[in-house]
PyMOL Python script that loads the backbone (N, CA, C, O; Angstrom):
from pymol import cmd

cmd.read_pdbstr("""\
ATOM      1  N   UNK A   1      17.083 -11.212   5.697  1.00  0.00           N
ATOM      2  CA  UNK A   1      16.183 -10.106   5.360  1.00  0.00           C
ATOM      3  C   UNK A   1      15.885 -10.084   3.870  1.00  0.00           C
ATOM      4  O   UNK A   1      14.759  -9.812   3.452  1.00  0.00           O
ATOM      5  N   UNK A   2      16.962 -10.388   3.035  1.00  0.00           N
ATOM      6  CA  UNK A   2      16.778 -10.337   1.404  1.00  0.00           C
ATOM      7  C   UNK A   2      15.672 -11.433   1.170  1.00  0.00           C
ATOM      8  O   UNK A   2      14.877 -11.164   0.270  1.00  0.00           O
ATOM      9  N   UNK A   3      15.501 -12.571   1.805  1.00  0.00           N
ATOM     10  CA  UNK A   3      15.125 -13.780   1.254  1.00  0.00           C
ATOM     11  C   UNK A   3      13.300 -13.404   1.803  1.00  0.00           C
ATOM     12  O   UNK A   3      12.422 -13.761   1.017  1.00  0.00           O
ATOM     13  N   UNK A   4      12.899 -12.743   3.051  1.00  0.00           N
ATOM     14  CA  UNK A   4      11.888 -12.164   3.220  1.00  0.00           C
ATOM     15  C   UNK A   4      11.203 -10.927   2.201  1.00  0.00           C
ATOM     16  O   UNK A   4      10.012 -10.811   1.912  1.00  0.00           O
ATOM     17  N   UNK A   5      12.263 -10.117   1.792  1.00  0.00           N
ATOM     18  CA  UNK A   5      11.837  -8.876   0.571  1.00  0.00           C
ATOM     19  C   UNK A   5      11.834  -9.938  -0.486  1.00  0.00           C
ATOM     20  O   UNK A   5      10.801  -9.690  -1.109  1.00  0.00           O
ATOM     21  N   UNK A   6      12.399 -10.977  -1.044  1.00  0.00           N
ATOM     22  CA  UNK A   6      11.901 -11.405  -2.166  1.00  0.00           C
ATOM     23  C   UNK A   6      10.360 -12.458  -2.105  1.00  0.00           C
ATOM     24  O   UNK A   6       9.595 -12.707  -3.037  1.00  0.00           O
ATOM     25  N   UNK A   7      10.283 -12.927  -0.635  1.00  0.00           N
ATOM     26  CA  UNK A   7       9.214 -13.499  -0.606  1.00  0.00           C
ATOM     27  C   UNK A   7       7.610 -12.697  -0.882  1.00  0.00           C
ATOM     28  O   UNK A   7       6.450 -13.040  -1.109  1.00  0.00           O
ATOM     29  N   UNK A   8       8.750 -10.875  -0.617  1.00  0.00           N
ATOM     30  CA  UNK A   8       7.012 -10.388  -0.477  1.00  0.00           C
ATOM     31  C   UNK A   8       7.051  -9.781  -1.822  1.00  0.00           C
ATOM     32  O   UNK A   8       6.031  -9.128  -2.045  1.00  0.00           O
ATOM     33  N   UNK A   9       7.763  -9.787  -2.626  1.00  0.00           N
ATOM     34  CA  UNK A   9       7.963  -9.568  -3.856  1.00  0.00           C
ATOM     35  C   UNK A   9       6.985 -10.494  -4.698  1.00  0.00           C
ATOM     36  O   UNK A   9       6.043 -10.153  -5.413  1.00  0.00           O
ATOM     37  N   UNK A  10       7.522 -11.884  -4.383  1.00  0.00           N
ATOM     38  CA  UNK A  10       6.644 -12.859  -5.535  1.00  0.00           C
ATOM     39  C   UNK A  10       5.285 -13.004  -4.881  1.00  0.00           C
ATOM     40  O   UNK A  10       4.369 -13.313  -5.644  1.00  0.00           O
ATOM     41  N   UNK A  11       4.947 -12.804  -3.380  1.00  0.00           N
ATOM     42  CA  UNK A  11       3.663 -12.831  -3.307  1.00  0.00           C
ATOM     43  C   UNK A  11       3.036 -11.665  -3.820  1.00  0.00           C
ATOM     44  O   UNK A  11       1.952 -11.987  -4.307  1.00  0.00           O
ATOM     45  N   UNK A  12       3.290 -10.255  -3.933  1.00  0.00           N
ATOM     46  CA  UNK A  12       2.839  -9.100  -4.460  1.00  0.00           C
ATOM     47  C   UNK A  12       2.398  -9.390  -6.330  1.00  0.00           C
ATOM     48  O   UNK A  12       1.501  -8.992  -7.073  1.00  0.00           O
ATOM     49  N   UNK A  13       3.840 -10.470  -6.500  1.00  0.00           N
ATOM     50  CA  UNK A  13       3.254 -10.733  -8.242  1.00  0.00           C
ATOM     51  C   UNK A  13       2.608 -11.765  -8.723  1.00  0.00           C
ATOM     52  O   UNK A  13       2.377 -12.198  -9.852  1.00  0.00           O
ATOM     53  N   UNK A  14       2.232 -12.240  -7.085  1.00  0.00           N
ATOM     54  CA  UNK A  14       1.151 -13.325  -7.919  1.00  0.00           C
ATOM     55  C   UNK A  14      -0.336 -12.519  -7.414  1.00  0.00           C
ATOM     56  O   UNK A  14      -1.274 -12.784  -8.165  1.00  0.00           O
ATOM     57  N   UNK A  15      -0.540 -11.963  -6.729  1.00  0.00           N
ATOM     58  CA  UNK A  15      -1.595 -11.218  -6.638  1.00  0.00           C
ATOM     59  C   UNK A  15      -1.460 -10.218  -7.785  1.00  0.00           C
ATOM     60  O   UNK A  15      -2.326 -10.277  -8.659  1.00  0.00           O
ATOM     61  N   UNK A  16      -0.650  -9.457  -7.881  1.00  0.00           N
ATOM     62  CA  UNK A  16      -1.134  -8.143  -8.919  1.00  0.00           C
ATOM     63  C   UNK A  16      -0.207  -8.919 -10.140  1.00  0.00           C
ATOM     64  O   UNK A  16       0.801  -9.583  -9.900  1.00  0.00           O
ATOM     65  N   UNK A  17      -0.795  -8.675 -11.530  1.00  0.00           N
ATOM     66  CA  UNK A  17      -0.763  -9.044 -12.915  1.00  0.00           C
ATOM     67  C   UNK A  17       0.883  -8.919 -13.379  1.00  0.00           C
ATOM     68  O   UNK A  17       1.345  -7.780 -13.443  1.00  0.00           O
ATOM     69  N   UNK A  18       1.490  -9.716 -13.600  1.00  0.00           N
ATOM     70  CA  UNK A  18       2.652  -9.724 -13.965  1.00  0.00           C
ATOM     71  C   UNK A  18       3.301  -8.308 -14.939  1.00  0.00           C
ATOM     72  O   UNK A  18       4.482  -7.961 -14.919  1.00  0.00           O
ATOM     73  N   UNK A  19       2.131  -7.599 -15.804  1.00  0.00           N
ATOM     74  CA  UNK A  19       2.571  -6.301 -15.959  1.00  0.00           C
ATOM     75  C   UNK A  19       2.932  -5.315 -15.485  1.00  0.00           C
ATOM     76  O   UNK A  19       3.562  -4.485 -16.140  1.00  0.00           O
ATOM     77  N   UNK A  20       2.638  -5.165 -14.287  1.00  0.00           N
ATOM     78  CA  UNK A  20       3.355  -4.505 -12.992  1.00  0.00           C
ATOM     79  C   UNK A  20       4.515  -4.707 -12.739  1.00  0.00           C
ATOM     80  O   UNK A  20       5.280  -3.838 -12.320  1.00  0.00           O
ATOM     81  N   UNK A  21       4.823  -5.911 -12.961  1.00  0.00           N
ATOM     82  CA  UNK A  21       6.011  -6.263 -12.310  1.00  0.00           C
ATOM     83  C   UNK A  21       7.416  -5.601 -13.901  1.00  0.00           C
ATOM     84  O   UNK A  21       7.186  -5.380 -15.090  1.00  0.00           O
ATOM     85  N   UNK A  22       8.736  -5.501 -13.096  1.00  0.00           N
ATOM     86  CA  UNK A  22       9.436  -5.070 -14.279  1.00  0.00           C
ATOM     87  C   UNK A  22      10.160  -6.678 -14.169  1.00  0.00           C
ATOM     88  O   UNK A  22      10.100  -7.630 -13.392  1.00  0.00           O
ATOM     89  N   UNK A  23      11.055  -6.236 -15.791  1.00  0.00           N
ATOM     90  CA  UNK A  23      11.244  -7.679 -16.506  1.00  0.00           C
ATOM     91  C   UNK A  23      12.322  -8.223 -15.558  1.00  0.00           C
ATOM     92  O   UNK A  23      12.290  -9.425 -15.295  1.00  0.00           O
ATOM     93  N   UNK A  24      13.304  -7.418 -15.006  1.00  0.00           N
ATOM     94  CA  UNK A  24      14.274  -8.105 -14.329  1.00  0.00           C
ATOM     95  C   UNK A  24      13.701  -8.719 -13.109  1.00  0.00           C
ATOM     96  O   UNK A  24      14.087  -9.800 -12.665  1.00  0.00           O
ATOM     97  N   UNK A  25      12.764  -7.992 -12.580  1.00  0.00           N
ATOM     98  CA  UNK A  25      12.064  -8.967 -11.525  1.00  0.00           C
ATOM     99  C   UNK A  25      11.346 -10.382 -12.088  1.00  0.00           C
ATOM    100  O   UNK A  25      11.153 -11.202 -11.191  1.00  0.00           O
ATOM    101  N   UNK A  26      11.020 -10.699 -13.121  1.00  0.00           N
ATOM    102  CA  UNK A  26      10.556 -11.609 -13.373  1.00  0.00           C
ATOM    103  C   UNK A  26      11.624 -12.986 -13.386  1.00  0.00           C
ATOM    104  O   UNK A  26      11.298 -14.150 -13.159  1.00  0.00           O
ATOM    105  N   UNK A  27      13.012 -12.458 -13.730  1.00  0.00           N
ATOM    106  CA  UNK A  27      14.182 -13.284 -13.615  1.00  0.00           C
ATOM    107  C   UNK A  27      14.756 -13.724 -12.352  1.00  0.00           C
ATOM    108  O   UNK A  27      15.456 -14.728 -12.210  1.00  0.00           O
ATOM    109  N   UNK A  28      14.396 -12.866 -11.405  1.00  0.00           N
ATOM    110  CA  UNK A  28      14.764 -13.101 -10.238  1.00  0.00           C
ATOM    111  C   UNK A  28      13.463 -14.675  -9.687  1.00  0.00           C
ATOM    112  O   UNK A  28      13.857 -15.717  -9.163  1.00  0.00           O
ATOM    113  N   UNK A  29      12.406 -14.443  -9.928  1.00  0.00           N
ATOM    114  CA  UNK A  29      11.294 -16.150  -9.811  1.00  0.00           C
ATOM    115  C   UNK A  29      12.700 -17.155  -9.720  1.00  0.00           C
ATOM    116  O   UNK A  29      13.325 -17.787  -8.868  1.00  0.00           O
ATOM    117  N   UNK A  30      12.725 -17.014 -10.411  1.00  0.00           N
ATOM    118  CA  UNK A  30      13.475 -18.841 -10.738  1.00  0.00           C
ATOM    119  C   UNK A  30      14.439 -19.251  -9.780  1.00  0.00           C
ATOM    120  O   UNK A  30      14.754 -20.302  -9.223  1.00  0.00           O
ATOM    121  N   UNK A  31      14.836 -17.950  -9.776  1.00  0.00           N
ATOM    122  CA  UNK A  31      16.272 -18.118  -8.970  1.00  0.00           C
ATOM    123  C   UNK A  31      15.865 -18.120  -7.721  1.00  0.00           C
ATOM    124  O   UNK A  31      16.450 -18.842  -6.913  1.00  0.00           O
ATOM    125  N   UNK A  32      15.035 -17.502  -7.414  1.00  0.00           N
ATOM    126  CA  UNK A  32      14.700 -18.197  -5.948  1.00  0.00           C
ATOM    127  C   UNK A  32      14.302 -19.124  -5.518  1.00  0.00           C
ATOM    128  O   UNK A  32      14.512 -19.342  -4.325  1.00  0.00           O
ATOM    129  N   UNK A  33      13.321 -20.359  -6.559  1.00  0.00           N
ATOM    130  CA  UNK A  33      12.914 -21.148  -6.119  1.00  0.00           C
ATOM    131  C   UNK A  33      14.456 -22.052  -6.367  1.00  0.00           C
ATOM    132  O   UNK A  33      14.673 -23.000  -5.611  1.00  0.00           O
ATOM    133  N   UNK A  34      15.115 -21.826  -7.064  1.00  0.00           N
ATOM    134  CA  UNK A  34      16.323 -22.641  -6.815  1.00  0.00           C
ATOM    135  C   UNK A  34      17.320 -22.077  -5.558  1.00  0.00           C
ATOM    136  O   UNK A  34      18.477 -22.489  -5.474  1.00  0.00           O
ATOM    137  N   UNK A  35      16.993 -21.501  -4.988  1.00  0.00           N
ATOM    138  CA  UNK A  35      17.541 -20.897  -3.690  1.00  0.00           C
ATOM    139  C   UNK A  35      16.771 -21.557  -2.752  1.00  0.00           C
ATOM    140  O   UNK A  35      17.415 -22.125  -1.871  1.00  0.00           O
ATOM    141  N   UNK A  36      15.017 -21.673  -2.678  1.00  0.00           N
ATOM    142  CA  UNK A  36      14.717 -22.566  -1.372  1.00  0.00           C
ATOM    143  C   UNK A  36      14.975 -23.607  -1.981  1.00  0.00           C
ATOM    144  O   UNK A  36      14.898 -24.693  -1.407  1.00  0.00           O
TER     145      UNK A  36
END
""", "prot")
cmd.dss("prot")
cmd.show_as("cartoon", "prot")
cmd.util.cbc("prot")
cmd.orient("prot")
């Protein structure tokens, strides 16, 4: 279920402008693509 909420997470921040997004979410990117 976590790995689905983060998928709709980074699709939400590549559609809406990375200023939306807060900074710790931006740290979480990486780490997921090193997770898939």
């Amino acid at each position: 279920g976590v790995c689905k909420a983060n998928l709709d997470v980074s699709i939400k921040a590549y559609k809406n402008p990375p200023e939306t997004i807060d900074p710790p979410h931006s740290s979480i990117y990486p780490r997921d693509d090193v997770e898939l």
